[in-house]
N, C-alpha and C positions, 0 to 999 in steps of 0.2 A: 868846408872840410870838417870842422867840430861836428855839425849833424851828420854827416857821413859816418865819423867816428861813433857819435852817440849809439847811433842806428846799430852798427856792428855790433857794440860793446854789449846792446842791451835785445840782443837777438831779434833782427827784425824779420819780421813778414816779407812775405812777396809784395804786398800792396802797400805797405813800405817803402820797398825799393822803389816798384814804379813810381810812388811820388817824388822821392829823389831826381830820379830821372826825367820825371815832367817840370825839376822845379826851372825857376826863373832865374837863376842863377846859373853862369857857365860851365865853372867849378865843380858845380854842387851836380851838372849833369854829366862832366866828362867823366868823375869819380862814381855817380852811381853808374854810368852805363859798363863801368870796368869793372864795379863791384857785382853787377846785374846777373856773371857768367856762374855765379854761384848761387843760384836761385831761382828755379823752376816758378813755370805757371803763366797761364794768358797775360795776366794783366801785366806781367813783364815782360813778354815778351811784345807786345800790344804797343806800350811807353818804347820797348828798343828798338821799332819798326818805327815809333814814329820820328825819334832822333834821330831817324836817318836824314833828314830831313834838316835837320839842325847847321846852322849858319858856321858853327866849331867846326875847322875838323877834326880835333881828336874827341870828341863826343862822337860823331859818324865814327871813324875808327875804332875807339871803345866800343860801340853798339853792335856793328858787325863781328867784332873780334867775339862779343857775348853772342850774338844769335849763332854764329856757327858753333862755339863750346857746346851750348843748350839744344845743341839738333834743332833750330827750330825753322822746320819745314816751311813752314805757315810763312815764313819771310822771303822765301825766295823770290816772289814776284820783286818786291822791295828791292830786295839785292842787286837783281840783278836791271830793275834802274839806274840801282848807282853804278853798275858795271859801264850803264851805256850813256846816260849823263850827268853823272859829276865830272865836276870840274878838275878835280885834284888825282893827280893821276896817283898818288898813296892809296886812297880812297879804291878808286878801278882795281887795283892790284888785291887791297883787300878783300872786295867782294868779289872776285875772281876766284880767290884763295877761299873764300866759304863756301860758294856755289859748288868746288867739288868737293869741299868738306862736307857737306851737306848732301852729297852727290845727288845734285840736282839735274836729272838728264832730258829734262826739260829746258837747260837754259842750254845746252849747245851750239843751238843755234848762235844764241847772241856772243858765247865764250869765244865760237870760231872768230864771227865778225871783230870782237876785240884783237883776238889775237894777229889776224891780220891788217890791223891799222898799222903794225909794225914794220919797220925795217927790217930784213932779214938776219942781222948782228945786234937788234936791240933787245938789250939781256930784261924791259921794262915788260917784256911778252911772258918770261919763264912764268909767274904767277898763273899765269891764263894757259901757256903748254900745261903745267902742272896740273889744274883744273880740270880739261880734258883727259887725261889718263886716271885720273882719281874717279870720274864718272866709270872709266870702266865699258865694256861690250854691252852687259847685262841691260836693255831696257833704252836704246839709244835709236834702237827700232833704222827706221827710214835716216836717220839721221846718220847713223853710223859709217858710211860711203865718204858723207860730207866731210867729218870730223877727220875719217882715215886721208883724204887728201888734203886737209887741211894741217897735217899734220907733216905728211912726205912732202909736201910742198916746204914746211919751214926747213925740215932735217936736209932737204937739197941743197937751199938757198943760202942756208949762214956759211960763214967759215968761222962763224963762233964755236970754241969748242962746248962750250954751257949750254946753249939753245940746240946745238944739233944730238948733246945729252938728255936732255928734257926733252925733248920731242921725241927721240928714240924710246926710252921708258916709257912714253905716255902711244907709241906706237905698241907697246910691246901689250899693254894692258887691253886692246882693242882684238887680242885672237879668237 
């Protein structure tokens, strides 16, 4: 934490940061990968693709929370692994939630398969509904059939009233 501090106090670098972020200490990478969202450049974003990877989860959850602030495109493969195997379903939810912050309409594919791992009233999907309407028509090509039935299919199924709102909004973004 003091180095984190220091770092701050005495205006650091991007290559700064990543070393925070790669250090050996838990602490020391949950705090730079949170710090990391204010700080442009590869080699941060390099260090926050690779804490994805990190045994913490809230270092993975810092790190994602930074790569979708920072736009940073170049993660989305990253991502959306964790979308499809981590463990921690916080995690899934978060890269869900970057994937269309990032409107990455390349991961479709895998947002749908998430989304329907779901029950049709578990409110654990909204992250992943939301995801798909943030992606948007624009650029969903072939895919967009898929997403659109992926989508009437939840709005039928719940008598959630949450999921059958999220899914409507994210149908409506699909004209």
């Amino acid at each position: 934490m003091l180095l984190v501090a220091v770092l701050l106090a005495c205006g650091p670098s991007s290559d700064d940061v990543a070393k925070v972020v790669a250090n050996g200490n838990p602490v020391q990478r949950e705090d730079g990968a949170k710090i990391a969202r204010n700080f442009e450049g590869e080699a941060v974003e390099d260090a926050l693709v690779a804490v994805l990877e990190d045994p913490a989860e809230q270092v993975r959850l810092n790190a994602i929370e930074s790569l979708a602030t920072l736009g940073a495109t170049r993660a989305v493969p990253a991502l959306e692994r964790r979308l499809t195997e981590d463990a921690s379903a916080a995690v899934k939810r978060a890269a869900a939630d970057a994937l269309g912050r990032l409107k990455a309409v390349a991961s479709a594919p895998a947002l749908v398969a998430y989304v329907e791992g779901f029950g049709p009233d578990d409110r654990d999907q909204l992250a992943g509904l939301w995801a798909l309407g943030a992606l948007g028509a624009e650029g969903l090509g072939d895919a967009r059939g898929r997403v659109q039935d992926a989508l009437v299919a939840r709005r039928s199924a719940t008598k959630d009233r949450y999921v059958r709102y999220t899914a409507s909004a994210a149908l409506r973004t699909l004209r």
